[in-house]
C-alpha positions as CSV (number, residue, x, y, z in Angstrom):
1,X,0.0,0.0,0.0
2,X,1.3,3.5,-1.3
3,X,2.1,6.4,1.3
4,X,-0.4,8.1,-0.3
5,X,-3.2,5.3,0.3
6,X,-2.0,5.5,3.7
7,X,-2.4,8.7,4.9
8,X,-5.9,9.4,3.9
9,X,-5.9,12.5,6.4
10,X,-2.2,14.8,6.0
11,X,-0.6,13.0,8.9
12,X,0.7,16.8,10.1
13,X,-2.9,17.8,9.9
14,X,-3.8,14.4,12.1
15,X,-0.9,14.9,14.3
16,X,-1.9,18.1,15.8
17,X,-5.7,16.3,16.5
18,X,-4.1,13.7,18.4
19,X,-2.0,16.5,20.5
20,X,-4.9,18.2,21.1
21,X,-7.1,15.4,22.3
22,X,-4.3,14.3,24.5
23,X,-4.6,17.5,26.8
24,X,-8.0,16.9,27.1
25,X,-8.2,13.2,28.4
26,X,-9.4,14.0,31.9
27,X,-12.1,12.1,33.7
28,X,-11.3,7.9,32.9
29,X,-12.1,6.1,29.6
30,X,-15.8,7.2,29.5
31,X,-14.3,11.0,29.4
32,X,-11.5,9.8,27.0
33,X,-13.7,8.1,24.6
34,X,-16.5,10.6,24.4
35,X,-13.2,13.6,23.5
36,X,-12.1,11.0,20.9
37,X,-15.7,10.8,19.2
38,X,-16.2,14.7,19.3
39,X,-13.7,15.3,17.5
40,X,-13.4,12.5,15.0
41,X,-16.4,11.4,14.3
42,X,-18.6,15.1,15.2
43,X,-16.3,17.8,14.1
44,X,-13.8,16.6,12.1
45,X,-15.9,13.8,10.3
46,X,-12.6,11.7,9.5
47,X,-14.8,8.5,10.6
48,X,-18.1,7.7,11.0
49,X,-19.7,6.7,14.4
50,X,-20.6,2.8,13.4
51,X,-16.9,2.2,12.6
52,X,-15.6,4.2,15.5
53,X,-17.9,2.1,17.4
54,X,-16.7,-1.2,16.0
55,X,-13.0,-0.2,16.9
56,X,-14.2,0.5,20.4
57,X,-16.1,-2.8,20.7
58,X,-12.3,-4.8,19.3
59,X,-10.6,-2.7,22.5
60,X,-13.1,-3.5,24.7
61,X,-11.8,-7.1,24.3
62,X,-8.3,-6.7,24.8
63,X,-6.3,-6.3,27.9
64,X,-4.8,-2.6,28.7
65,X,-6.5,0.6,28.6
66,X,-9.1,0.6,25.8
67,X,-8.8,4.3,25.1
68,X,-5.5,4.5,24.4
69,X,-6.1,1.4,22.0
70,X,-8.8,2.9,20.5
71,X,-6.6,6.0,20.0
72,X,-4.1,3.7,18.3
73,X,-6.7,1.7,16.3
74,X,-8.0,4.7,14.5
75,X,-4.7,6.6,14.2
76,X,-4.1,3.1,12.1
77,X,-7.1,3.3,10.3
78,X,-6.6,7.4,9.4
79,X,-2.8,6.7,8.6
80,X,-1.2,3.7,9.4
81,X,1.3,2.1,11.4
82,X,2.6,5.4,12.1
83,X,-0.7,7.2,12.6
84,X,-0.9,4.6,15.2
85,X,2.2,4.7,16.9
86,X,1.6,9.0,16.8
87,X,-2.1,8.5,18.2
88,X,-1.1,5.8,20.8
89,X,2.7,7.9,22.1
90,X,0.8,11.4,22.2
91,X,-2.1,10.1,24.0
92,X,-0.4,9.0,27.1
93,X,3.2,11.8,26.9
94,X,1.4,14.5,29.0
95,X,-0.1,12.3,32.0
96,X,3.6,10.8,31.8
97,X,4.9,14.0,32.2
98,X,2.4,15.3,34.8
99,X,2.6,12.7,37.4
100,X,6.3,12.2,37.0
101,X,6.1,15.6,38.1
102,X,3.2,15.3,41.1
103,X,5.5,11.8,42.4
104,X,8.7,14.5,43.2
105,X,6.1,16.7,44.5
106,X,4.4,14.3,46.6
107,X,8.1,12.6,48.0
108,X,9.7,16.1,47.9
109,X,6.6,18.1,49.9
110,X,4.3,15.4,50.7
111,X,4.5,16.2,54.8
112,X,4.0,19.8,54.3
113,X,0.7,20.8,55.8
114,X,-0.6,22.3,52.2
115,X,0.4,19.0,50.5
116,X,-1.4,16.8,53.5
117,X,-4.6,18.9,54.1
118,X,-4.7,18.7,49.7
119,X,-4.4,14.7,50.2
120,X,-6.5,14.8,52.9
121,X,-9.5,15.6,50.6
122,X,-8.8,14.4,47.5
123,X,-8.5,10.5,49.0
124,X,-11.9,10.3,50.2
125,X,-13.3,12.2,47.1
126,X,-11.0,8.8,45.1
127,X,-13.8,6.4,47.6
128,X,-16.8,8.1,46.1
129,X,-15.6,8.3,42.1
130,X,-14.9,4.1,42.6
131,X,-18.8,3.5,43.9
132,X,-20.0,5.9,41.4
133,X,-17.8,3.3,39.0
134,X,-19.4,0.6,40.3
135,X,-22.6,1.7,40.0
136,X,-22.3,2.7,36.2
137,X,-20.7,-0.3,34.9
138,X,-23.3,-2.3,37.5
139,X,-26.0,-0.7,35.5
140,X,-25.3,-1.5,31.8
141,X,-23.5,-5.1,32.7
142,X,-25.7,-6.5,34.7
143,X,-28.7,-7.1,33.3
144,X,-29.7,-10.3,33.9
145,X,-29.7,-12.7,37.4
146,X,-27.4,-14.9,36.1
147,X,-24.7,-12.0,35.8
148,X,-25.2,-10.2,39.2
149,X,-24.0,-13.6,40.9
150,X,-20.9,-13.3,38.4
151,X,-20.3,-10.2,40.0
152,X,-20.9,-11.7,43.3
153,X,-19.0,-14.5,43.3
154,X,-15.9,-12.4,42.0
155,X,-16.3,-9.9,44.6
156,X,-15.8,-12.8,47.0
157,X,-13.0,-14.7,45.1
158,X,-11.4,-11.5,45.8
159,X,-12.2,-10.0,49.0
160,X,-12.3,-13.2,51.0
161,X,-11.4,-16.0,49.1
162,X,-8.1,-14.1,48.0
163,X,-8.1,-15.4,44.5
164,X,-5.6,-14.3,41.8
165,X,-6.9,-11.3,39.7
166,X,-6.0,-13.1,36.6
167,X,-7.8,-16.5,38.1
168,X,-11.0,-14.4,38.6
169,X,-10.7,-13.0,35.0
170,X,-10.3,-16.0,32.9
171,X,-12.8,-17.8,35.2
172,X,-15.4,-15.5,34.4
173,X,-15.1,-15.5,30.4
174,X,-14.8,-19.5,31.2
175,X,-18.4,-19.2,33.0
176,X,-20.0,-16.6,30.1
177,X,-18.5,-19.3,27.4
178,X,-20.2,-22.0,28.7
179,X,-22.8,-20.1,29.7
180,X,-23.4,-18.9,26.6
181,X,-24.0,-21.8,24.8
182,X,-26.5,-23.3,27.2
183,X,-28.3,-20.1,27.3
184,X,-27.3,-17.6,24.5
185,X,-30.0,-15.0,26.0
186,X,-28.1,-14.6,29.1
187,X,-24.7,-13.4,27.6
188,X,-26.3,-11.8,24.1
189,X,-24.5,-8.1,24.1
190,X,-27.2,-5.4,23.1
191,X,-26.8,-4.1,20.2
192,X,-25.9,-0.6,19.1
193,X,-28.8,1.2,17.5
194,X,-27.5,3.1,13.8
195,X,-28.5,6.9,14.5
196,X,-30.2,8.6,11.8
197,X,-30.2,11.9,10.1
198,X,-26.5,12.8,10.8
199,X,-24.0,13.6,7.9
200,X,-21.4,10.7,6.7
201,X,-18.1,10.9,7.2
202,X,-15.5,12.8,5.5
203,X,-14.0,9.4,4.7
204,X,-15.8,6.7,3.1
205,X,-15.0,3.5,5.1
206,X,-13.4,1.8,2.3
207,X,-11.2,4.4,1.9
208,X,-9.6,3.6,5.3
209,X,-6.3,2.1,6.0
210,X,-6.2,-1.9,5.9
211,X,-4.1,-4.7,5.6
212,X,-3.9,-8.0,4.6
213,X,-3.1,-10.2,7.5
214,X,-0.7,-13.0,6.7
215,X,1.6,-14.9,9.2
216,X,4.7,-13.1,7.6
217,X,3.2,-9.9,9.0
218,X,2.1,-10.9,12.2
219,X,5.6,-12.8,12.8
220,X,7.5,-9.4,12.2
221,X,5.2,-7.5,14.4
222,X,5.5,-9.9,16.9
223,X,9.4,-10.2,16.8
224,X,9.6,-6.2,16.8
225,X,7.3,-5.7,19.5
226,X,8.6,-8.4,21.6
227,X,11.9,-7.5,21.1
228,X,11.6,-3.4,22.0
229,X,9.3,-4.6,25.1
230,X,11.6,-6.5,26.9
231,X,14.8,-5.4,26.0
232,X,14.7,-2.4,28.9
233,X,14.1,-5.4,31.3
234,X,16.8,-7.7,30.0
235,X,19.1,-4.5,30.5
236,X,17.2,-4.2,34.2
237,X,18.0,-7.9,35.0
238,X,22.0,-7.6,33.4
239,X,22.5,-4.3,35.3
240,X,21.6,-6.3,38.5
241,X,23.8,-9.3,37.1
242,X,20.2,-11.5,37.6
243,X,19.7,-10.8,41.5
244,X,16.0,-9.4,42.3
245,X,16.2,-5.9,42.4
246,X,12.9,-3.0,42.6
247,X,13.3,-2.5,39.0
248,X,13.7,-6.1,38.0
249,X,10.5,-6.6,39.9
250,X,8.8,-3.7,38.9
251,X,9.5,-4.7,35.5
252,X,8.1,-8.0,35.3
253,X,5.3,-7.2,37.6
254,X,3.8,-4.3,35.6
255,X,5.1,-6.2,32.2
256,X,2.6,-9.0,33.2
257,X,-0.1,-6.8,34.6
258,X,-0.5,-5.5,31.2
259,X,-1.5,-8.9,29.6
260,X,-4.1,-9.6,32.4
261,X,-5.7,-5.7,32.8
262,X,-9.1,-6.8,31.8
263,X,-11.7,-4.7,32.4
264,X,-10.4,-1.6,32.3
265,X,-8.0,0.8,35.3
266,X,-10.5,0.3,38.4
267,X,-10.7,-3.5,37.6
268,X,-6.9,-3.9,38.0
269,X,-6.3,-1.6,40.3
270,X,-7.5,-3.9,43.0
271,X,-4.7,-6.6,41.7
272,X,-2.0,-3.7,41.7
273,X,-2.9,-2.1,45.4
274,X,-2.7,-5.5,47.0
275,X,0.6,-6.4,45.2
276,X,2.3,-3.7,45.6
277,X,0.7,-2.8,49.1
278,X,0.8,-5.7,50.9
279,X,3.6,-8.6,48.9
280,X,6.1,-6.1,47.9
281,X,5.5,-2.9,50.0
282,X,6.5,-0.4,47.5
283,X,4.0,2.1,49.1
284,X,1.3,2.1,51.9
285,X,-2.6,1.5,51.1
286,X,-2.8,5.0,52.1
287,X,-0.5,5.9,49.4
288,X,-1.8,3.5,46.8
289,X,-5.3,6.2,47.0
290,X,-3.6,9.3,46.9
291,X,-2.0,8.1,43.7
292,X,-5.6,7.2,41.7
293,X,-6.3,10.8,43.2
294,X,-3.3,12.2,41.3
295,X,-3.8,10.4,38.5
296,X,-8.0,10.9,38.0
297,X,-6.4,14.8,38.0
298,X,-4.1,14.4,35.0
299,X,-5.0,13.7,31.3
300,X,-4.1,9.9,30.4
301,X,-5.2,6.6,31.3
302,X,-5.9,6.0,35.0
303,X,-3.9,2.7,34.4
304,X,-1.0,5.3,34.8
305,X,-1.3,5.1,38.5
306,X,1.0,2.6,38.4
307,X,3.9,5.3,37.6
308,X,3.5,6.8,41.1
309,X,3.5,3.2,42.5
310,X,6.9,2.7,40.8
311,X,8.0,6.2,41.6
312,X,7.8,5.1,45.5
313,X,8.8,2.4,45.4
314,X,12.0,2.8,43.7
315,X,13.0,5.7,45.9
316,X,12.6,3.9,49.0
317,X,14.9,0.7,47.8
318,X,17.5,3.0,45.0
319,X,19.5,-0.1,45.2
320,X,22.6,1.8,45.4
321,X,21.6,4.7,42.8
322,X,20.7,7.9,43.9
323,X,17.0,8.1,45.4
324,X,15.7,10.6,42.4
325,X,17.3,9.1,39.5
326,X,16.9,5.5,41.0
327,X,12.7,6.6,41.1
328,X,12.7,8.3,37.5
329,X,14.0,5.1,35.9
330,X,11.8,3.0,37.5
331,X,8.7,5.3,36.5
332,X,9.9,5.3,33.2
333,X,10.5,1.5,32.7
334,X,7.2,0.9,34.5
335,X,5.3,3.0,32.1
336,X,7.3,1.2,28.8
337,X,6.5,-2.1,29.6
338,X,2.3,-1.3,30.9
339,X,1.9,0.4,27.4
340,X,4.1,-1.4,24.2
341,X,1.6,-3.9,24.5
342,X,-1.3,-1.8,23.3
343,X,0.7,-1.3,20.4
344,X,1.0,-4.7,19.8
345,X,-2.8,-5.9,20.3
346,X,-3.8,-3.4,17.8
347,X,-1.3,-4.2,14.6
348,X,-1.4,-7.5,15.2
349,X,-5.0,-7.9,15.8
350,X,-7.1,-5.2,13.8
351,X,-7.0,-7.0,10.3
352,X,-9.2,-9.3,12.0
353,X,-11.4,-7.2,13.9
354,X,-14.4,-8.6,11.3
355,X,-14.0,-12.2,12.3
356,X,-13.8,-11.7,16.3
357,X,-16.7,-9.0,15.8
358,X,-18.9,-11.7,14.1
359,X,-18.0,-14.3,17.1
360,X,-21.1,-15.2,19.5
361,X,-18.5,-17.5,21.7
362,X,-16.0,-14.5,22.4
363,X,-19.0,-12.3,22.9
364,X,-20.1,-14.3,25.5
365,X,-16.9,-14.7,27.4
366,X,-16.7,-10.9,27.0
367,X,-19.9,-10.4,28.6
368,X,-19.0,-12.6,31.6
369,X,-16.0,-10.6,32.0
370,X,-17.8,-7.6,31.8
371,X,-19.6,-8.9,35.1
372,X,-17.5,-10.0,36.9
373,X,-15.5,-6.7,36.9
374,X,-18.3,-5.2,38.7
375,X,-17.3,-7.3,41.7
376,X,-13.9,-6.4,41.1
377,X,-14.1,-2.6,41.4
378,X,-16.6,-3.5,44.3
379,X,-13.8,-4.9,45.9
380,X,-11.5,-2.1,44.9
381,X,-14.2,0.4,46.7
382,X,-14.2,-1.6,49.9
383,X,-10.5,-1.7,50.1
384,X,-9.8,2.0,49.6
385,X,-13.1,3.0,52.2
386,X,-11.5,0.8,54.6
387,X,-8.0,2.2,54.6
388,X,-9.2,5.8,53.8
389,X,-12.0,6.3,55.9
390,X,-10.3,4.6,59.1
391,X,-6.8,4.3,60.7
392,X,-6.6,0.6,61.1
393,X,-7.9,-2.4,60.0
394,X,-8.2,-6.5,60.5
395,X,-9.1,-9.6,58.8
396,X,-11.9,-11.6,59.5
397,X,-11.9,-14.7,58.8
398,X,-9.8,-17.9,58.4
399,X,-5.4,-17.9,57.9
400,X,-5.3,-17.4,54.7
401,X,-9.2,-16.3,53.9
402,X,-11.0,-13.5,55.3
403,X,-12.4,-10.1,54.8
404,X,-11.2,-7.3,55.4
405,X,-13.0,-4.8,57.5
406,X,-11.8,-1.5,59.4
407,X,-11.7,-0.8,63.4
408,X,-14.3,0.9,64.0
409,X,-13.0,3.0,66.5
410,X,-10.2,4.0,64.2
411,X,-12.8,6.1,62.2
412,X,-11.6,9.9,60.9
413,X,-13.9,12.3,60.7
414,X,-12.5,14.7,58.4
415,X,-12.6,11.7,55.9
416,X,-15.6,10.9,56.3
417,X,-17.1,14.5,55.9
418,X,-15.2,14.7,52.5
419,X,-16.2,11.5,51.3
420,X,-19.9,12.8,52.0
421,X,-19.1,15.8,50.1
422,X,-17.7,13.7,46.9
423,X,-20.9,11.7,47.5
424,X,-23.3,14.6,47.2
425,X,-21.4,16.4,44.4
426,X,-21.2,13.3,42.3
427,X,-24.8,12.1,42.6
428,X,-26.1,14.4,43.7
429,X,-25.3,17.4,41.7
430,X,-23.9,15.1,38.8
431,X,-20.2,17.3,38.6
432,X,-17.7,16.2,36.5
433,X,-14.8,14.0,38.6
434,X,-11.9,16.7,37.9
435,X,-14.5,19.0,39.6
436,X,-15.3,17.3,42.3
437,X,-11.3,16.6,43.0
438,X,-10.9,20.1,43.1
439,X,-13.7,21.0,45.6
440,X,-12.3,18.5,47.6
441,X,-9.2,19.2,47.8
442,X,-9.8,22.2,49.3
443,X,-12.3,21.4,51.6
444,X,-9.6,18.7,52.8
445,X,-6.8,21.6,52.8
446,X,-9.1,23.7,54.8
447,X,-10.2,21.0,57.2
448,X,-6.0,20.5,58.0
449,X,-5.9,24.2,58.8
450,X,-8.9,25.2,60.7
């Protein structure tokens, strides 16, 4: 295919569209995804809305972030492997950038009281954006009995049966399979109705980038993408002459975290905050929310909470480098290996997007997935209440099995007022999340000083 086939938009021209969506990625993958359709499919027309929508349904599939894959999908299909690789880098470059810069504030200032009293409000605010999560996805997934005691029973494989994340995912698409072909009902995926009366696209959907998949292409994707994924953590385990290390473990931690993220950022979030919380103790649970408040106030995936966890964790255990650079690399290499994969998922897989689209079996194992991460995020909410909204907490249950719950005597007040607050402004006045972070905030700073 000709340059000229490929770029069916100027790529200079589709560039600066992908810069300028990138700065306005606030507010998680609903907020992401509705910027991306504005301004693709609305203003600029480059795509029409049934095709923007089948490229969302071929992310919502994968593992990873499925806004920044849909970025990279339709970067592809407006110019190519290089549209995609532009769409995909831009989208998440100024979230890097911010948080790298709110981690040194938050180690460099973080027990100053303007810094505390800011954390102060925004981690309780974090507790009321994860149940309005719950409540959203709980409303368009579970739509039938069968998938509320999905959701159920993962919330309980993770909160007191202590069940791998990755376990409770491939369970569930195991139980919507074979679900779905007893009862095809159950696990059928409601359609999308076509709207009428809107203009076409710029671009005729034949005129869009495609290619002919072939295993000679998908081999030298693989082998490229493979190659420039692990090579930082090859260097990681050579530097370290193969003893564990933070960024050795950081590396292939993360690195595998970003083959299991079904479900989206608040899904895997529960996997990352008890890993790195409580096995490798890179930061506290109190930590863990501040950082998913930092990052639900910077434009980029949410998934890119997991640069602050790295960014702790590092500087507490620089293994013999210097506490800042020893944290900047580790931010940096945690980042590279959660995101090359998205690339890869897209080349490799979009050429095929009809077949898997067409697939009643995968749809089904979607939908149980679906389901189940409502239990998941459930579980996330409870464990960032319990740490945020009280001092202590225990386990009850068995050795190994049990839930957690908090001591109830433990209980902070100023949390708990802010929480109400997030509460009230989020269902109740329906604000935006980067406005009710900010509100907030400042009640928590002015909570700290009066």
């Amino acid at each position: 295919m000709t340059d000229a086939r490929r770029h069916v938009v100027p790529l200079r021209e589709s560039t600066r569209a992908w810069f300028l969506i990138s700065l306005q990625t606030f507010g998680g993958p609903a907020g992401q995804i509705a910027v991306m359709q504005r301004t693709l499919v609305d203003e600029r027309r480059w795509i029409g809305e049934r095709r923007f929508l089948h490229a969302l349904s071929y992310c919502m599939l994968l593992p990873g972030p499925e806004a920044q894959q849909l970025a990279i999908y339709t970067g592809w299909l407006l110019n190519g492997w290089l549209g995609g690789l532009i769409a995909g880098v831009l989208f998440v470059i100024p979230g890097v950038i911010a948080l790298l810069a709110l981690s040194w504030l938050y180690v460099a200032q973080g027990d100053t009281t303007l810094v505390a009293g800011i954390f102060l409000g925004l981690a309780p605010a974090v507790v009321a954006i994860v149940v309005q999560a719950v409540i959203r996805i709980g409303g368009r997934a579970l739509r039938h009995p069968a998938l509320v005691w999905l959701a159920v029973a993962a919330f309980v494989s993770l909160a007191v049966l202590r069940l791998p994340f990755p376990l409770v995912v491939l369970g569930s698409g195991l139980v919507g399979w074979l679900v779905g072909r007893r009862w095809p009902d159950v696990m059928a995926r409601a359609a999308t109705p076509d709207k009428e009366g809107e203009d076409p696209p710029l671009i005729p959907d034949e005129a869009l980038h495609h290619a002919r998949p072939s295993w000679r292409r998908n081999l030298s994707i693989l082998a490229i993408g493979v190659v420039l994924w692990v090579a930082p953590v090859v260097l990681a385990i050579a530097l370290s002459s193969g003893s564990s290390t933070v960024f050795t473990d950081q590396a292939l931690f993360f690195g595998g975290m970003s083959l299991v993220t079904f479900g989206g950022a608040y899904a895997v979030l529960s996997y990352v905050a008890q890993a790195a919380v409580s096995h490798y103790g890179w930061l506290s649970a109190n930590e863990m929310v501040r950082g998913l408040a930092l990052a639900e106030t910077t434009p980029g995936p949410l998934i890119m909470v997991v640069q602050f966890v790295a960014f702790l964790g590092a500087y507490r255990d620089p293994g013999g480098l210097d506490p800042w650079v020893a944290a900047v690399l580790a931010s940096l290499l945690t980042v590279w290996v959660t995101f090359v994969p998205c690339f890869l998922f897209i080349f490799l897989g979009a050429p095929y997007v009809e077949r898997l689209r067409g697939s009643a079996a995968l749809s089904s194992a979607l939908t149980g997935v679906t389901a189940a991460v409502v239990g998941v995020i459930a579980n996330l909410a409870l464990f960032f209440a319990v740490h945020t909204l009280f001092a202590d907490t225990r386990t009850v249950g068995w050795d190994h099995f049990g839930l957690l719950v908090p001591t109830w005597s433990s209980y902070s007040w100023e949390s708990f007022v802010v929480a109400a607050l997030g509460l009230v402004l989020i269902f109740g006045l329906r604000w935006s999340v980067l406005r009710t972070l900010g509100i907030c905030a400042l009640a928590g700073l002015g909570l700290s000083l009066f």
